[in-house]
C-alpha positions as CSV (number, residue, x, y, z in Angstrom):
1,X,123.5,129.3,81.4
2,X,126.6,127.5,80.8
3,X,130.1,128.1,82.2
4,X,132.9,128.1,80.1
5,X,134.9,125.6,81.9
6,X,131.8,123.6,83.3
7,X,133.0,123.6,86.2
8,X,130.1,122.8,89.7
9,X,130.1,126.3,91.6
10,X,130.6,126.0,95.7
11,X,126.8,127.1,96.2
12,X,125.7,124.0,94.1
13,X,127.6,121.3,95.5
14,X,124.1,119.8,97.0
15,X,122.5,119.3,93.6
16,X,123.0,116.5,91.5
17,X,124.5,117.4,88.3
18,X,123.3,116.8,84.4
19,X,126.1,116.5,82.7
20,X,126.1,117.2,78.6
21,X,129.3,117.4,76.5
22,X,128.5,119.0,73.1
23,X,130.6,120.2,70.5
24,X,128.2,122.5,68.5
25,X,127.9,125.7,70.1
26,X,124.6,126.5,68.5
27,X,123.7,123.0,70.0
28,X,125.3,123.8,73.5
29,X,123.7,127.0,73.7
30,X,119.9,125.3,73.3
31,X,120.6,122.5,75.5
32,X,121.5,125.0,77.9
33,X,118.8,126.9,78.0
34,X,116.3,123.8,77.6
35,X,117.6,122.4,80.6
36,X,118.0,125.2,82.8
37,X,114.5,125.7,82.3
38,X,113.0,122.7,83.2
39,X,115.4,121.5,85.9
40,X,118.1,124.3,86.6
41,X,115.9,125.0,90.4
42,X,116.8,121.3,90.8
43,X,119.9,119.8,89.5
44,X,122.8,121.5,88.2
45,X,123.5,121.9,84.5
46,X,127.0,121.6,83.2
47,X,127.2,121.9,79.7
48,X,131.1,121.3,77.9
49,X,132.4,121.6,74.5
50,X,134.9,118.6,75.2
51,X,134.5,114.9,76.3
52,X,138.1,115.3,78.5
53,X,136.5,117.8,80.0
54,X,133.5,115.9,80.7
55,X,135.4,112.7,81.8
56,X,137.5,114.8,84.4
57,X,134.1,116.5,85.7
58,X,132.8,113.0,86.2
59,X,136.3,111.9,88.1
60,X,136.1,115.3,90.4
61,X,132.5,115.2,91.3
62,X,133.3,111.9,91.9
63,X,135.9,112.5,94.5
64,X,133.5,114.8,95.8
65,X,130.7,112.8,96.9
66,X,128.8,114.7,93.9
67,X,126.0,112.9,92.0
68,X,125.2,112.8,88.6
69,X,121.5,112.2,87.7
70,X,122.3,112.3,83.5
71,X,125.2,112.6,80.9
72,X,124.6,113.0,77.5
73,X,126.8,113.0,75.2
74,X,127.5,114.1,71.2
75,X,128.2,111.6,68.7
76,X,131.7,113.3,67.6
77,X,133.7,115.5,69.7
78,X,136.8,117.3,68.6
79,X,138.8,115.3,71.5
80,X,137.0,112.1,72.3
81,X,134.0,110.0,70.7
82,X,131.1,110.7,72.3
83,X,130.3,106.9,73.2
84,X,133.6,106.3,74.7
85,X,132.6,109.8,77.0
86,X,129.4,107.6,78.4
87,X,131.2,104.4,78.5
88,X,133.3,105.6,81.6
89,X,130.1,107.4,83.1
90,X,129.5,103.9,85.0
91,X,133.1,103.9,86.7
92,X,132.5,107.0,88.0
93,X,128.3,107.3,88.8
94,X,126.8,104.2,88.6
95,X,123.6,105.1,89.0
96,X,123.4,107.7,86.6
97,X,121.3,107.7,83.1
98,X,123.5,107.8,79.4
99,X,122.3,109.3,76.1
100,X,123.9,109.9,73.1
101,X,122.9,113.1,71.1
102,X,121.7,113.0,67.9
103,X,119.8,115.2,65.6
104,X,116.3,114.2,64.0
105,X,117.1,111.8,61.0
106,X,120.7,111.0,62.0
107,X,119.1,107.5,62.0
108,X,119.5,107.5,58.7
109,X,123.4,108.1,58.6
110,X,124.8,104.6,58.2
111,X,127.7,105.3,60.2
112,X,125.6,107.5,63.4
113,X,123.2,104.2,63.4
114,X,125.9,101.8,63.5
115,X,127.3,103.7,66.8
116,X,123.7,104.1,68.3
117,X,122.9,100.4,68.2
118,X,126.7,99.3,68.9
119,X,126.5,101.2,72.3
120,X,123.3,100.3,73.0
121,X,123.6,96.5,72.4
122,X,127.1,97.3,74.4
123,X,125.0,98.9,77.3
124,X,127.2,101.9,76.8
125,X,124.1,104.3,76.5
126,X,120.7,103.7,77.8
127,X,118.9,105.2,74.9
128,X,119.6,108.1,72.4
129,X,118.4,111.8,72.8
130,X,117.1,114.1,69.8
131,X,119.1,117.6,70.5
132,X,116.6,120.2,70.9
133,X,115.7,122.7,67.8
134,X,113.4,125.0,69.4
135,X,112.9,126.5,72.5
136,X,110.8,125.2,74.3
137,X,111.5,121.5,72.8
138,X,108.9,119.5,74.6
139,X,110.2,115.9,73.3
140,X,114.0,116.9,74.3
141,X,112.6,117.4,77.9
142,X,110.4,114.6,78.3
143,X,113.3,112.8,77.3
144,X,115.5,114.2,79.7
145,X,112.7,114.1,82.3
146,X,112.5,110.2,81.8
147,X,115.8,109.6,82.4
148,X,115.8,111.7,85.3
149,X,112.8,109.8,87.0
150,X,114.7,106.0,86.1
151,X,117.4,108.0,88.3
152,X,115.6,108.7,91.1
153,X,113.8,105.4,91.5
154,X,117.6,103.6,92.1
155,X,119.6,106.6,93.5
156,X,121.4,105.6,96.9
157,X,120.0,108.4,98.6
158,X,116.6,108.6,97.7
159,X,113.9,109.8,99.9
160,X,110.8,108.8,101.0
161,X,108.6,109.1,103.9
162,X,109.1,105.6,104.8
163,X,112.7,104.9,107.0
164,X,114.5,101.2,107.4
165,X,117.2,101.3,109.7
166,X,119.2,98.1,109.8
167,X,122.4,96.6,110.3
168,X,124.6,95.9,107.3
169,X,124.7,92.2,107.1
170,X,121.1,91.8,108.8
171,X,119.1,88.9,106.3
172,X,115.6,90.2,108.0
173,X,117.0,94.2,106.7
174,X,117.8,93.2,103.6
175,X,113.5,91.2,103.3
176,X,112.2,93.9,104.6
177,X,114.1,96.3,101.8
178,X,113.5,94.1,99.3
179,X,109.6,94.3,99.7
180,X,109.8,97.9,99.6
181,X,111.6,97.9,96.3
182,X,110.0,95.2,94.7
183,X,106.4,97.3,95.6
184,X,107.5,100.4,94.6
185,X,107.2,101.8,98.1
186,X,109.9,105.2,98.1
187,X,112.0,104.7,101.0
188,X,115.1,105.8,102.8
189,X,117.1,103.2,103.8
190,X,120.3,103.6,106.4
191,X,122.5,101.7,108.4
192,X,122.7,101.2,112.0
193,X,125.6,102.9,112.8
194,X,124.7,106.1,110.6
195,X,124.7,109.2,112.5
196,X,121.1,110.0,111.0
197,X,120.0,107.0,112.8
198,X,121.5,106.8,115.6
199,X,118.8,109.2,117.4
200,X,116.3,107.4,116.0
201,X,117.1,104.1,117.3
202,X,118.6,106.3,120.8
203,X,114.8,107.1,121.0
204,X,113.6,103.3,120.8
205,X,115.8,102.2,123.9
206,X,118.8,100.3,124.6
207,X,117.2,97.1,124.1
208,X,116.0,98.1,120.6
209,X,115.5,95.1,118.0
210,X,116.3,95.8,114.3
211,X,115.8,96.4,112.0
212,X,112.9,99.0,112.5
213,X,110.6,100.4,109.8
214,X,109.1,103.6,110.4
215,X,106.1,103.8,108.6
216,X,103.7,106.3,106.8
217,X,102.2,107.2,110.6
218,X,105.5,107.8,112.2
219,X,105.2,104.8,114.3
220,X,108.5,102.7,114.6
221,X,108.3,99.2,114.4
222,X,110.7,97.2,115.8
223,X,111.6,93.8,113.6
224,X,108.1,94.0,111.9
225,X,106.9,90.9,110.2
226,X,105.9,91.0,106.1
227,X,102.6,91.5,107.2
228,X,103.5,94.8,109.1
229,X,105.6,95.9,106.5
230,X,103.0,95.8,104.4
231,X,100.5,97.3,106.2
232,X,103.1,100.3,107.1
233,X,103.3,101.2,103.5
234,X,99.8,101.9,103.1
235,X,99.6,98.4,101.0
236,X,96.3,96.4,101.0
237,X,96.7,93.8,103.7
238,X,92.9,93.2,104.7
239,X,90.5,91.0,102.9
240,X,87.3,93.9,101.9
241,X,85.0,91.5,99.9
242,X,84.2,87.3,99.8
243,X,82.5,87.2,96.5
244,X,83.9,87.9,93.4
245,X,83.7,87.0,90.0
246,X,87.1,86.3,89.4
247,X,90.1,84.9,91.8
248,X,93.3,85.7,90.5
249,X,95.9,83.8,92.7
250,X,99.7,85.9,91.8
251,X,100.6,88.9,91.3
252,X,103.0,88.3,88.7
253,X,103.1,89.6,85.2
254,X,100.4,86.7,84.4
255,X,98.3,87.4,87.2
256,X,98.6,91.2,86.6
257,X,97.3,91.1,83.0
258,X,94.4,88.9,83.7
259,X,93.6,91.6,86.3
260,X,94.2,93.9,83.6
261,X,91.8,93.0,81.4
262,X,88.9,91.7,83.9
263,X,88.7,94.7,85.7
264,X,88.5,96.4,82.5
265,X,85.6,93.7,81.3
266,X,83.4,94.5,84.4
267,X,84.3,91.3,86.0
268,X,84.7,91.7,90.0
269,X,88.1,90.9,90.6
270,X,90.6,90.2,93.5
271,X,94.1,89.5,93.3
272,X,95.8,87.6,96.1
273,X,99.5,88.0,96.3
274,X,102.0,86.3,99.2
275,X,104.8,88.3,98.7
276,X,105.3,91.5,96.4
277,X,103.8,92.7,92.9
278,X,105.9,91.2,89.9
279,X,106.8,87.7,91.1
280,X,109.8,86.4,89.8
281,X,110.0,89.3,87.1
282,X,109.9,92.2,89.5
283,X,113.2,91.5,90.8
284,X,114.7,91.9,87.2
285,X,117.1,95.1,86.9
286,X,116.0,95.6,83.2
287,X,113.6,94.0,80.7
288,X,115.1,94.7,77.4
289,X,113.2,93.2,74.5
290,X,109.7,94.2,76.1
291,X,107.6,95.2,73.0
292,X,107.1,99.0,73.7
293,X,109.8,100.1,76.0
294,X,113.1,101.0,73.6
295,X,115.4,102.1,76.4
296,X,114.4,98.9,78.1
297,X,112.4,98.8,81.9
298,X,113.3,97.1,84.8
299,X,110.5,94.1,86.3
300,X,109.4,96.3,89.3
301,X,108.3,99.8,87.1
302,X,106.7,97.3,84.6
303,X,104.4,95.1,86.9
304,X,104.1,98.6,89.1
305,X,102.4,100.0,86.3
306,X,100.1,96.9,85.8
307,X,99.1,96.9,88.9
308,X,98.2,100.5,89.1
309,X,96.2,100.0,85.9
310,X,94.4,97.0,87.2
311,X,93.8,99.3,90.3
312,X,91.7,101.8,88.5
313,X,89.7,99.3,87.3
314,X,88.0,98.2,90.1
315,X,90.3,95.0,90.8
316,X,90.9,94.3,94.3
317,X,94.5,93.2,95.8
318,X,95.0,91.6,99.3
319,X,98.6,91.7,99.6
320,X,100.6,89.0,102.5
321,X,98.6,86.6,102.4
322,X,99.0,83.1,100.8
323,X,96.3,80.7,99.3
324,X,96.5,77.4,100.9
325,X,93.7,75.1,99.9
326,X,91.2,75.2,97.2
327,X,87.8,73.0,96.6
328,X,84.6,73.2,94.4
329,X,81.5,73.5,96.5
330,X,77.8,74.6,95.3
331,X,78.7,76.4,91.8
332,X,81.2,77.9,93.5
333,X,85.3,77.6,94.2
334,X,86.0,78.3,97.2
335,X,89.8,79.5,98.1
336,X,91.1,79.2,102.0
337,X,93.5,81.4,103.3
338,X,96.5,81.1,105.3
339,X,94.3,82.8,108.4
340,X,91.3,80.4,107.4
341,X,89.6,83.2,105.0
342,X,87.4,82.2,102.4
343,X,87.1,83.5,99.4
344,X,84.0,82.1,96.9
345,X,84.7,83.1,93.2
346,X,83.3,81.9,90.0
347,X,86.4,81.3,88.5
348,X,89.5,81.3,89.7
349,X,92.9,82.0,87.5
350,X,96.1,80.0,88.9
351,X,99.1,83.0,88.7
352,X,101.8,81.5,91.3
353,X,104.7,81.2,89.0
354,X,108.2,79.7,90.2
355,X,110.7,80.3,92.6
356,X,114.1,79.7,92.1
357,X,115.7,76.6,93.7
358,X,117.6,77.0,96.3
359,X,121.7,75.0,96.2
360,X,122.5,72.5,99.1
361,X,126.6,73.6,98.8
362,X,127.7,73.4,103.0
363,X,127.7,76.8,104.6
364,X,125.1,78.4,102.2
365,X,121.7,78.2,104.4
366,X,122.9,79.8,107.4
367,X,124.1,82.6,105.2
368,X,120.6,83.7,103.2
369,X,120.2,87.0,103.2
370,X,123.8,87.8,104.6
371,X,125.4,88.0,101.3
372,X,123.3,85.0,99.6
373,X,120.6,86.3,97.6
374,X,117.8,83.9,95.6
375,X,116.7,86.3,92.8
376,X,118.0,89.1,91.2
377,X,117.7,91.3,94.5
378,X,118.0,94.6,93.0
379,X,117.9,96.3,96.7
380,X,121.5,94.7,97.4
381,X,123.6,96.7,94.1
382,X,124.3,99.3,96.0
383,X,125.1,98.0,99.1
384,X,128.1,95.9,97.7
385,X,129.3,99.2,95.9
386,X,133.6,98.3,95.0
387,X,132.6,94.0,96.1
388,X,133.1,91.0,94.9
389,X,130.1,89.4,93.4
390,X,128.7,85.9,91.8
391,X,125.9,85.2,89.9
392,X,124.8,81.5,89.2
393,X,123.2,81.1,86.2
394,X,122.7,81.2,82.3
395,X,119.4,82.5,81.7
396,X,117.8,86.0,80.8
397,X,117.8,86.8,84.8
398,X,120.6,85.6,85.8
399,X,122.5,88.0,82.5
400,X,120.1,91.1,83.6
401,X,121.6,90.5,86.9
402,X,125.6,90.6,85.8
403,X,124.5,93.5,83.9
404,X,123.0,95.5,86.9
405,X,125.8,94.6,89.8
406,X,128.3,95.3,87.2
407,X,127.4,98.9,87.8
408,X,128.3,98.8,91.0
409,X,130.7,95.8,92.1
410,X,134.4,95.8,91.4
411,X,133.8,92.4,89.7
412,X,131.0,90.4,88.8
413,X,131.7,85.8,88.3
414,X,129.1,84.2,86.6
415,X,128.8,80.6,87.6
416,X,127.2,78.1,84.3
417,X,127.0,74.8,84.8
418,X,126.6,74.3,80.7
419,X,129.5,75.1,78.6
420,X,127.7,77.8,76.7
421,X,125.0,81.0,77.4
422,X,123.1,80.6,73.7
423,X,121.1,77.8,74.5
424,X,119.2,79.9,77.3
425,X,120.4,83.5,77.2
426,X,119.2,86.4,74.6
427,X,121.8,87.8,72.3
428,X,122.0,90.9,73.3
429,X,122.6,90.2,77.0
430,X,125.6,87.9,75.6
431,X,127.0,90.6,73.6
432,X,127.1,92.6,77.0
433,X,128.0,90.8,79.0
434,X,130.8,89.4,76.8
435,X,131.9,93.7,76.0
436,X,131.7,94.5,80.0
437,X,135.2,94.6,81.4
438,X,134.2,93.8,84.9
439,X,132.0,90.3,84.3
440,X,133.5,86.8,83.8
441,X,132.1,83.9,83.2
442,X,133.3,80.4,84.7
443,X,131.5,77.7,82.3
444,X,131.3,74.4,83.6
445,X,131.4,75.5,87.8
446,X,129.4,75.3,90.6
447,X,129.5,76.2,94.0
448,X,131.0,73.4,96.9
449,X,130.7,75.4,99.8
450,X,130.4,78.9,101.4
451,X,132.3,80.1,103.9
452,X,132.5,83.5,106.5
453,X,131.9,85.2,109.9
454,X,128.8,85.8,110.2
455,X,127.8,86.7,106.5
456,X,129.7,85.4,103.1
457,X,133.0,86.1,102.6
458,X,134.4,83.4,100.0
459,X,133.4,80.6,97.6
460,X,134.8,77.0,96.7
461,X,134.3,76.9,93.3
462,X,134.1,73.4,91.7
463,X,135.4,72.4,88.4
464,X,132.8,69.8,87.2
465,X,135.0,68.2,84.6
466,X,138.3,67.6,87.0
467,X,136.5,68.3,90.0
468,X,139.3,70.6,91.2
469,X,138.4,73.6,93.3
470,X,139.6,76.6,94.1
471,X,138.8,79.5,96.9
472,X,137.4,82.9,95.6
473,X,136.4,86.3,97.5
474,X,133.0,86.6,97.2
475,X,130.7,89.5,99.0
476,X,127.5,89.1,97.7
477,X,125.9,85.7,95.5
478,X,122.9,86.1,93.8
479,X,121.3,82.4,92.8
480,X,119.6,82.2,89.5
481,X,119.0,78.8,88.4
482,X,116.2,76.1,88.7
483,X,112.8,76.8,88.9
484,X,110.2,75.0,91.4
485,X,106.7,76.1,90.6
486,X,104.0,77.2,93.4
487,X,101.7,74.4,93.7
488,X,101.6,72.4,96.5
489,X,98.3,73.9,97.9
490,X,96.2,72.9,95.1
491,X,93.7,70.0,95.6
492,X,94.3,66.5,93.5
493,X,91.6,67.3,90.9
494,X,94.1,69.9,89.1
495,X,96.5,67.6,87.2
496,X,100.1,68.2,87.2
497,X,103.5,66.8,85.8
498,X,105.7,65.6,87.8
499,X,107.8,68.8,88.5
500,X,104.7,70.0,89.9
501,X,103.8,72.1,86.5
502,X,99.7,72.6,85.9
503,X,98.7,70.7,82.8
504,X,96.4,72.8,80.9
505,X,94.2,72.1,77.6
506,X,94.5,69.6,75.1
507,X,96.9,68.2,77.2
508,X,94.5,67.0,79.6
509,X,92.9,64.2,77.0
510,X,96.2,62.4,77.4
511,X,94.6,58.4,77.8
512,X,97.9,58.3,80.6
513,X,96.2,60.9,83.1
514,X,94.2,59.5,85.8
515,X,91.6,60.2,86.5
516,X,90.7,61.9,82.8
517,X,89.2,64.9,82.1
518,X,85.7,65.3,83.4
519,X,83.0,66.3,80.6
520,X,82.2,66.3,77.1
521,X,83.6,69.1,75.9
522,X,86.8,69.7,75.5
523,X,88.7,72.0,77.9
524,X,89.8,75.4,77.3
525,X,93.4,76.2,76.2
526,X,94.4,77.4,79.3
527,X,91.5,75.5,81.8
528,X,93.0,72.7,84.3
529,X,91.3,70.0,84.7
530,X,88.9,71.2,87.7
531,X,86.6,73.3,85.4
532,X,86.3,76.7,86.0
533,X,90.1,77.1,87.3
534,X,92.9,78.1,84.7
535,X,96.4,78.0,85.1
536,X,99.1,81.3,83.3
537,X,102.6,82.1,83.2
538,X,105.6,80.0,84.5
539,X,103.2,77.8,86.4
540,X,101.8,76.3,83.3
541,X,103.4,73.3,81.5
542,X,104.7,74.3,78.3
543,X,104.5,77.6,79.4
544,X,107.5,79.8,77.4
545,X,108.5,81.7,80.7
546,X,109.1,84.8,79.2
547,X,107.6,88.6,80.9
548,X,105.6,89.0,77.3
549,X,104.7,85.1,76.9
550,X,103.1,85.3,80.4
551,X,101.4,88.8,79.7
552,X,99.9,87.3,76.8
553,X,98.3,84.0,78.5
554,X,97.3,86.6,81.4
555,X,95.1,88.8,79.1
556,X,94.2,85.5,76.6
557,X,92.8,84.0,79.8
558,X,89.9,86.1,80.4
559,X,88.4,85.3,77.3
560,X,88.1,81.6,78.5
561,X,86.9,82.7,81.8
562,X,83.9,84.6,80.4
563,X,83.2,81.5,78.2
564,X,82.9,79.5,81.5
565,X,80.6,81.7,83.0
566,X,78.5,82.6,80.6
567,X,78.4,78.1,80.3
568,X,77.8,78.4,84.4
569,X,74.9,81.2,83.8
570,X,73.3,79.5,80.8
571,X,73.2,76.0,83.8
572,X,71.5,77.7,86.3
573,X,68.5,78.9,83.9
């Protein structure tokens, strides 16, 4: 039950907390017991009548190296507005999930709906939470329950039963971390000079090389290539079959879906991804505007989920390893590996997305991956915890970015080249971004050089108008701009523009391509012009480069492969 003053006991100081501040004592009294039941052996549950209490709770567990998974909050306290309570939850416990209590139909109430969608267009909340009415209240706790999983999956001290031990400014640590977060592999991470690790890497020897990755097995490897990590993790690393219907090439959002929906269709399927699932989108913090998901999900849980569902299917995944050449021989198309595997398929779906372009400002290079990040690098938040940060860029992943290091940094600089975010940012990131009190955007900047010991430590910035600069203390930069797509390894006969973008459908009957598209009928929406190979997502001209956009093409596509084959099968008869 409750305490009066909410206040954590001594024996509960190594639980994380759920925090709920609650005016109603019927109300208080419910949650209470709701929670208790579900996750009192777990977590302690601190339920107050008061936001100020609540707010100095979240200061003291604070200062004691407490956590706290959840706060919820009601919508009118007798002391302090409930979304003002969550709004300093952040400051505090950045990791922790917001809700704002409501009661079933309160959606209706013009003034409760305009404070639910103010905070959560502000990023104030993360979603609201029906207060329970019976006991037990199944939809209270699944709610609960969900925020309590989103917790887990970023807190800093999550466990696992693989261990990375590395230094703090290592670039080859912060690879190896990022390919277990972007693959959904549950890990503990720690530094080199924690005293948890210091037997570990005692055991190794003094000529130890780091980082090392202790995998599933307990074996220690020391400075393991992608490969290893990989294969540590339990991940799919070896090639099982040579024949398949279907060769999907990326497992990105794109590539995913088409998995998604020729597994289901019977279609023998492999996917062959070079780095991690998601591509490009796994590394976003949070997916808003993703029909289906109201509180919002962040690129790795999304394409995670896709790719267990293509799993149970039947689709196949061979994970570090990169296509390099492709060619039409006997029917077939035949895909060569980066260890001179082949791969025959009927059909073979291009999936490769983009990557983002890297800058050329002096002292940047040598400092990848010690402080400079390309991508959205979720793995690095919480390492620059209280740091300076930067973020170039003025799309959606460069804003989902702000959003998520704001959590954690003391301050957060976007760097836009443009003088605006509307042409290429979504409304609602703007509105946050413009509400958070720790993000600022420089418009009309770009970075002339980089500068530190060893790892990053400060910026020139670069006015483009007047050209003058000035220096700036900078512990982390996250690179969001540009995009150079993946297609250098395909053969001449699949056309593309000349930013290395596949051309796809009608476009192929353009009179300026040479050579022109090879038979009488006309090619598929989404065909290239070597039949039987079909180009999705980013890596497409035209495409809209969107998470739902590409999802779309990726399931649309399998429609236009079966319509090839079942063309191939009616040939050969």
């Amino acid at each position: 039950m409750a305490r009066p003053a909410g206040r954590p006991t001594a024996g509960d100081r190594t639980k994380p907390l759920i925090l709920v501040a609650e005016d109603d004592p019927g109300a208080r009294e419910r949650i209470a017991v709701e929670l208790n039941r579900r996750f009192g052996p777990d977590y302690e549950i601190v339920v107050l009548a008061t936001g100020h209490l609540a707010v100095q709770t979240l200061e003291e567990t604070h200062r004691s190296n407490r956590e706290v998974a959840v706060a919820l909050s009601g919508v009118a306290l007798p002391d302090l507005p409930g979304t003002e309570v969550l709004a300093q939850v952040h400051r505090w416990h950045p990791t922790a999930r917001r809700g704002l209590l409501i009661d079933w139909g309160d959606w209706a109430n013009p003034e409760i709906a305009r404070a639910v969608l103010r905070a959560m267009g502000l990023g104030v909340i993360d979603y609201y939470v029906l207060r329970p009415w019976r006991s037990p209240d199944e939809l209270f706790i699944r709610t609960v329950a969900e925020f309590v999983h989103e917790w887990s999956r970023t807190h800093a001290e999550g466990g696992g039963p693989i261990t990375l031990i590395g230094d703090r400014w290592s670039a080859r640590a912060s690879e190896v971390r990022s390919i277990l977060t972007r693959n959904g592999v549950p890990h503990v991470f720690r530094y080199a000079d924690d005293p948890a690790a210091e037997s570990q890497l005692a055991a190794l020897g003094a000529d130890c090389k780091r980082p090392v990755l202790v995998g599933l097995d307990g074996v220690a490897l020391q400075r393991p290539t992608d490969l290893q990590v990989a294969e540590a993790c339990g991940l799919p690393t070896t090639l099982q079959t040579s024949e398949v219907d279907l060769l999907i090439v990326g497992a990105g959002p794109a590539g995913l879906a088409a998995a998604v929906y020729a597994g289901s269709e019977g279609l023998s399927t492999l996917v062959i991804e070079r780095e991690t699932i998601g591509g490009q989108a796994g590394s976003s913090s949070l997916i808003r505007n993703y029909l289906g998901f109201a509180r919002g999900v962040s690129g790795a849980e999304l394409t995670m989920r896709a790719y267990q569902q293509a799993w149970v299917f039947g689709v196949r995944f061979l994970m570090m390893h990169e296509v390099v050449g492709l060619r039409a021989e006997a029917a077939r198309l035949v895909a060569v590996l980066s260890d001179d595997q082949e791969v025959r398929a009927r059909a073979v779906v291009i999936a490769t997305g983009v990557s983002y372009r890297r800058l050329e400002a002096p002292g940047l290079a040598e400092r990848e991956g010690a402080g400079v990040f390309y991508g959205a690098s979720i793995a690095e938040a919480q390492a620059l915890r209280g740091e300076p940060v930067v973020v170039v860029g003025g799309g959606n992943s460069a804003g989902q970015a702000a959003m998520h290091l704001a959590k954690y940094a003391s301050t957060v600089t976007m760097l836009i080249r443009g003088e605006t975010l509307a042409s290429s940012m979504s409304r609602y990131l703007i509105d946050e971004i413009n509400a958070s009190s720790n993000i600022d955007v420089l418009y009309g900047a770009e970075i002339a050089a980089a500068e530190g010991s060893g790892r990053l430590e400060q910026l020139t910035i670069r006015d483009r108008a007047s050209q003058r600069t000035r220096d700036l203390p900078v512990t982390g930069l996250f690179v969001l701009v540009g995009a150079r797509p993946h297609t250098d390894w395909l053969p001449a006969a699949v056309a593309r523009d000349p930013w290395g973008y596949v051309i796809t459908g009608s476009d192929l009957l353009d009179a300026e391509l040479a050579p022109a598209w090879p038979l009488e009928r006309s090619p598929e929406p989404f065909e290239t012009r070597l039949p039987g190979v079909f180009a999705v997502g980013d890596v497409r001209q035209r495409a809209v480069k969107r998470v739902a956009s590409a999802v779309g093409e990726g399931s649309v596509v399998v429609s236009q492969v079966h319509t090839h084959l079942a063309r191939e099968t009616e040939a050969d008869e």
